[in-house]
C-alpha positions as CSV (number, residue, x, y, z in Angstrom):
1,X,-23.2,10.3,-13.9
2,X,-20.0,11.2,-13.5
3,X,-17.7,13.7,-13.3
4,X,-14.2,15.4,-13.9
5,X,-11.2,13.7,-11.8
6,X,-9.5,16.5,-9.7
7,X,-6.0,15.1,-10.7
8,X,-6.8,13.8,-14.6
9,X,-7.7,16.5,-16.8
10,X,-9.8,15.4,-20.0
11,X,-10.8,12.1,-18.4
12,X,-14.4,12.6,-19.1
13,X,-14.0,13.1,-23.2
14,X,-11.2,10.5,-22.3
15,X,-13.8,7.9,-21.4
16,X,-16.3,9.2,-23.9
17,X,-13.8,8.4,-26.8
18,X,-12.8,5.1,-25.5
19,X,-16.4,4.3,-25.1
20,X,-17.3,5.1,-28.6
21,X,-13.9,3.0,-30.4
22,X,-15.0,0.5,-27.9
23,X,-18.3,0.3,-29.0
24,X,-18.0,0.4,-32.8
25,X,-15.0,-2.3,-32.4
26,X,-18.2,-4.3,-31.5
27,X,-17.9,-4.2,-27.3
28,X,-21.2,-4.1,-25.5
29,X,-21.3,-0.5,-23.6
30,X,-24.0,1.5,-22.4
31,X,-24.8,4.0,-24.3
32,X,-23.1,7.3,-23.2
33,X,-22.8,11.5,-23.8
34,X,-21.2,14.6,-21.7
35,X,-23.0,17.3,-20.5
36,X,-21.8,21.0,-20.6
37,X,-23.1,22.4,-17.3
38,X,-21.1,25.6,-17.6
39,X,-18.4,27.4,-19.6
40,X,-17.1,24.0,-21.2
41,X,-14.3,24.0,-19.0
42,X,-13.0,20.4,-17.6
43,X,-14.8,21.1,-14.3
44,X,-18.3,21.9,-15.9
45,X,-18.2,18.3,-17.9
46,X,-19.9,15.3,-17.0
47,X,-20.3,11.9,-18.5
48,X,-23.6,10.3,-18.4
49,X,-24.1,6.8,-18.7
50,X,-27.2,4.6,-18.9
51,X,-28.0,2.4,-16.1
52,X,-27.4,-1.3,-17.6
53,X,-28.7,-2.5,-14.2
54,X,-32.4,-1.2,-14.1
55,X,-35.1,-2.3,-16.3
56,X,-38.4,-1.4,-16.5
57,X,-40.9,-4.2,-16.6
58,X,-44.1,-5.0,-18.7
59,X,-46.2,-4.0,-15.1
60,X,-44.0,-1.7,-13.4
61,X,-44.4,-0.3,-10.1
62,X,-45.4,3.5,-9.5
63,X,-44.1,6.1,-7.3
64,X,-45.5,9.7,-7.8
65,X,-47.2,8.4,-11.2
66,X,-43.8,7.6,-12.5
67,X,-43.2,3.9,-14.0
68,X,-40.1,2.5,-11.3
69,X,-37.6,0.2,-13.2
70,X,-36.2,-2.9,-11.5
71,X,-33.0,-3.0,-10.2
72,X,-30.9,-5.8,-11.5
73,X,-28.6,-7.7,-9.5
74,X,-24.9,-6.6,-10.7
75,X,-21.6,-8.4,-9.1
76,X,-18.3,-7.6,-10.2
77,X,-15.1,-9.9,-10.6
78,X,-13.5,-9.2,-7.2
79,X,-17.0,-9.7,-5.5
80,X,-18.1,-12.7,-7.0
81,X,-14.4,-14.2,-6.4
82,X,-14.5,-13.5,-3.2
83,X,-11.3,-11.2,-3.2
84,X,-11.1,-8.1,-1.0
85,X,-11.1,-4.6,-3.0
86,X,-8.1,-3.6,-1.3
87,X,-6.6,-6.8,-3.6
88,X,-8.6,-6.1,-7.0
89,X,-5.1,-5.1,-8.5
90,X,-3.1,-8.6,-8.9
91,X,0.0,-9.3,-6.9
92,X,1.1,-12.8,-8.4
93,X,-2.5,-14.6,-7.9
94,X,-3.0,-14.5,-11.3
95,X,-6.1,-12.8,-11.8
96,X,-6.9,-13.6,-15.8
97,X,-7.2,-17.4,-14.8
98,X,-9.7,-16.8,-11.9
99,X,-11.9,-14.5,-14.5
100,X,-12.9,-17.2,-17.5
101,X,-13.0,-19.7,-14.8
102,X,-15.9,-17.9,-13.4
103,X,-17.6,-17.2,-16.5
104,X,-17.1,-20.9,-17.6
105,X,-18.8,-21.7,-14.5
106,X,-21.3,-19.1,-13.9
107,X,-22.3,-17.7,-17.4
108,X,-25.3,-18.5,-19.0
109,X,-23.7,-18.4,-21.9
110,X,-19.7,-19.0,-21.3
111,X,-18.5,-19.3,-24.5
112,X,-19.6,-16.3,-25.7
113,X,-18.9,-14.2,-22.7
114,X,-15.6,-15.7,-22.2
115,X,-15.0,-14.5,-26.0
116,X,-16.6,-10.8,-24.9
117,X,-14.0,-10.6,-21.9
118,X,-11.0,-11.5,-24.3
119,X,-11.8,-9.0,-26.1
120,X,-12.3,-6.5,-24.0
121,X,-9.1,-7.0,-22.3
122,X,-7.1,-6.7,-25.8
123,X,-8.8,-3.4,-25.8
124,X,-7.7,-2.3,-23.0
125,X,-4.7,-2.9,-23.5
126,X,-4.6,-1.5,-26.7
127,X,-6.1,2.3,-26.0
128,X,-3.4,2.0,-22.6
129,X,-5.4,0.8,-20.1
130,X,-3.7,-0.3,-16.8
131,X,-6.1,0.5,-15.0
132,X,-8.4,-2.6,-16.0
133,X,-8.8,-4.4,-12.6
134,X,-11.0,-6.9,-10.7
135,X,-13.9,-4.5,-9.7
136,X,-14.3,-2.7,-13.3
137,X,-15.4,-6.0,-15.0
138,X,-19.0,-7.1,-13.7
139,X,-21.4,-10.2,-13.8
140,X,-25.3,-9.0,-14.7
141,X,-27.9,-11.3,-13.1
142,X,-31.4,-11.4,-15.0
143,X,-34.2,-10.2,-13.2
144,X,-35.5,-14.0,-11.6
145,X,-31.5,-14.6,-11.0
146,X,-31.9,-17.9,-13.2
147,X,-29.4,-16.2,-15.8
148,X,-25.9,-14.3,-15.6
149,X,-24.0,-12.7,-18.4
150,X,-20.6,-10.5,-18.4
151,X,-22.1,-6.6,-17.7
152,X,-21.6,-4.3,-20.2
153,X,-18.1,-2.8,-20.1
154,X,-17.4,-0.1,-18.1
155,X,-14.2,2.4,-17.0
156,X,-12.8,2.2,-20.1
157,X,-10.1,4.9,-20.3
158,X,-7.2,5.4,-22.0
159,X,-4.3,6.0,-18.7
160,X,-1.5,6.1,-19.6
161,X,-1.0,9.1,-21.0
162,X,-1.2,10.7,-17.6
163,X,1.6,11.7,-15.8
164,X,2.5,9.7,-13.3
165,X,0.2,6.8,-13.6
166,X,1.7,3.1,-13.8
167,X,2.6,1.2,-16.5
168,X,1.8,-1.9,-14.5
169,X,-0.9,-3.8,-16.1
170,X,-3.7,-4.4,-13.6
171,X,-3.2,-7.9,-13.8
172,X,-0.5,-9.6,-15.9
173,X,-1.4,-10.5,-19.4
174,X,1.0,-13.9,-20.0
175,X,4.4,-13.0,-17.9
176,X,4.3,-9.2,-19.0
177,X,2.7,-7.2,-16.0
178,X,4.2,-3.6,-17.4
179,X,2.4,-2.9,-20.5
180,X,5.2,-2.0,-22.6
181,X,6.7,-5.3,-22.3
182,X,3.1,-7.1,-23.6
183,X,3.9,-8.9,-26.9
184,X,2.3,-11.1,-28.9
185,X,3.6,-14.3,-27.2
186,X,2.5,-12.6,-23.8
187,X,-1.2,-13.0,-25.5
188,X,-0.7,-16.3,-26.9
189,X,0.2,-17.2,-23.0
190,X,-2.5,-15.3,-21.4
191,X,-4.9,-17.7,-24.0
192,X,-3.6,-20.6,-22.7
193,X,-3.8,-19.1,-19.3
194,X,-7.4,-18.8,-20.1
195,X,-8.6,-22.0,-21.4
196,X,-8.9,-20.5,-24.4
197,X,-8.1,-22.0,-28.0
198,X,-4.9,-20.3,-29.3
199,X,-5.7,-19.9,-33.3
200,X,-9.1,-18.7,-32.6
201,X,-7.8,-15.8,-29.4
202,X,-4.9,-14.8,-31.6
203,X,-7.2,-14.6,-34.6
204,X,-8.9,-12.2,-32.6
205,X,-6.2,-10.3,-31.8
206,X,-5.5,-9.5,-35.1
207,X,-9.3,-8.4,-35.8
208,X,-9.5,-6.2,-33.0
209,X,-6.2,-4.7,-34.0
210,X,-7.1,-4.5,-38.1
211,X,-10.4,-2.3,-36.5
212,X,-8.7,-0.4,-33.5
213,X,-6.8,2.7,-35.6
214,X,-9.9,3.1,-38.4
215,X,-12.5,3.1,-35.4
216,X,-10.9,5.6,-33.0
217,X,-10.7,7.9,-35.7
218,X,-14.1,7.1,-36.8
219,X,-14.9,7.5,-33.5
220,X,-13.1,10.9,-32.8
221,X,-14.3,12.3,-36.2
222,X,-17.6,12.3,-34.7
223,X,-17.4,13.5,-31.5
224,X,-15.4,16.3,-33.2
225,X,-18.7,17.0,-35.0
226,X,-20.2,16.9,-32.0
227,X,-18.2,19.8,-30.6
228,X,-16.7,17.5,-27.6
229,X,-13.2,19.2,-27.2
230,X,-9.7,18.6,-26.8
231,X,-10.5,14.3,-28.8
232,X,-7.6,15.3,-31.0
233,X,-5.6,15.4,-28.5
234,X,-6.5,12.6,-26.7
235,X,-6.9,10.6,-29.6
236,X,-2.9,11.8,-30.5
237,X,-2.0,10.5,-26.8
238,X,-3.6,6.9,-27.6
239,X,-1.9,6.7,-30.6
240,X,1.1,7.6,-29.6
241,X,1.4,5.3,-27.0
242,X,1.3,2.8,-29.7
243,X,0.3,-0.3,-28.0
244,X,-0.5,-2.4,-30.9
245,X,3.2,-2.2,-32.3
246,X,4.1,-5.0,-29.9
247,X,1.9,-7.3,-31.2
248,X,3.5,-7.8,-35.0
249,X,2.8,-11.3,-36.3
250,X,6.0,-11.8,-37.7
C-alpha cells in the first residue's frame, strides 16, 4: 500500500497508469488499484498492490484460523550486487552491464528474463522514467530457493513531468545518461553493453514502441471509465514528453 508523495502530486494515478500500459505492453506487474479513502483529493488516494512475494501453500500455516502465506525471498539489483543503496544511482560503473550479467548467471531462466529486463528498461524510458535505478528492479527466489527469476516490475512512474526532477537517466543507456539525449544508437550500444544480440534488442525496440501510444490510451480510456481522475492529464504529460521520437529508424 502506498500512498500520495508530499512533493509529487498525481503520483499515485501516475503509477497506476504506468502500471496498466506496462502491463498490457506485455510487462509482468502485480496486479494493482487506488483506493478513495476520503473526498478524492491527492491526499485521500492510495495505491494498492499485490504482494508478489507471499504465497500461500497447498498446507498453510494458521494464525487466528486464518491460512498464513509464505514469504518469498525477494533481492533487489543493488543487493544482490553487492552495491551500497547510497550508490543505486550509477556514477560511471556502468550499471546496465552488472544487471544481465547477474541474470545470465543467477536466473533460472536467463534468457528470458534478460529479455523481460530489456524491456522493461525501454519502457521506462519511454513513459520518462529516470528514476529506474538499482534497488527498483528485484530478483524473486522460489520458495526451496532452488530457483530465481527477475520480480515483477515495480515503481514504474512516469517522472519527468515533475518539476524539478532530473533528466539524468538512472543509469546510462549506451553513452546517453540525460534522457533527452537517448537515441536509437544509444540502444543499439546499451545491447551490446548487455550481451545481447543487436537485431533481435532493436527488433524489440521497435515492438515495444509500435504498442506503447495505442496501450496508454487503451490504458487511460479505462481507468477514465473507472472514474480514477486527473489520467488525461497525466497521460498528456507522457506524451508530451515524447520519448519515443528519438528513437526513429531512419
Amino acid at each position: 500500500m502506498k500512498q500520495s508523495h508530499v512533493r509529487l502530486e498525481r503520483i499515485i494515478p501516475n503509477e497506476l497508469l504506468c502500471l496498466l500500459t506496462a502491463k498490457q505492453c506485455g510487462i509482468d506487474v502485480p496486479e494493482t488499484t487506488i483506493i478513495d479513502m476520503g473526498s478524492g483529493k491527492d491526499e485521500d488516494i492510495l495505491l494498492v498492490s499485490e504482494r508478489f512475494d507471499r504465497r500461500f501453500s497447498e498446507s498453510p500455516a494458521f494464525a487466528n484460523e486464518l491460512p498464513m502465506p509464505l514469504r518469498l525471498h525477494q533481492e533487489d539489483f543493488a543487493q544482490a550486487l553487492g552495491i551500497a543503496a547510497s550508490r543505486k544511482y550509477e556514477s560511471g560503473d556502468r550499471h546496465l552491464a552488472k544487471m544481465f550479467a547477474l541474470l545470465r548467471t543467477h536466473s533460472s531462466q536467463p534468457i528470458e528474463d534478460q529479455l523481460k529486463l530489456w524491456d522493461r528498461i525501454v519502457f521506462n524510458y519511454l513513459i520518462g522514467n529516470t528514476d529506474g535505478h538499482l534497488k527498483n528492479y528485484s530478483l524473486l527466489y522460489s520458495e526451496d530457493l532452488k530457483t530465481v527469476r527477475l520480480a515483477p516490475a515495480y515503481d514504474v512512474i512516469h517522472t519527468i513531468g515533475y518539476k524539478g526532477m532530473t533528466h539524468e537517466m538512472s543509469f546510462a543507456i549506451g553513452n546517453a545518461t540525460q534522457i533527452e539525449d537517448v537515441t536509437r544508437d544509444s540502444f543499439r550500444m546499451a545491447a551490446k553493453e548487455a550481451g545481447l544480440g543487436e537485431r533481435m534488442a532493436l527488433n524489440r525496440l521497435d515492438e515495444m514502441i509500435k504498442r506503447f501510444r495505442p496501450t496508454l490510451n487503451s490504458a487511460a480510456e479505462t481507468l477514465i471509465h473507472q472514474g480514477v481522475k486527473e489520467i488525461g492529464a497525466l497521460k498528456a504529460a507522457i506524451l508530451d514528453a515524447g520519448s519515443e521520437r528519438n528513437l526513429s529508424t531512419t
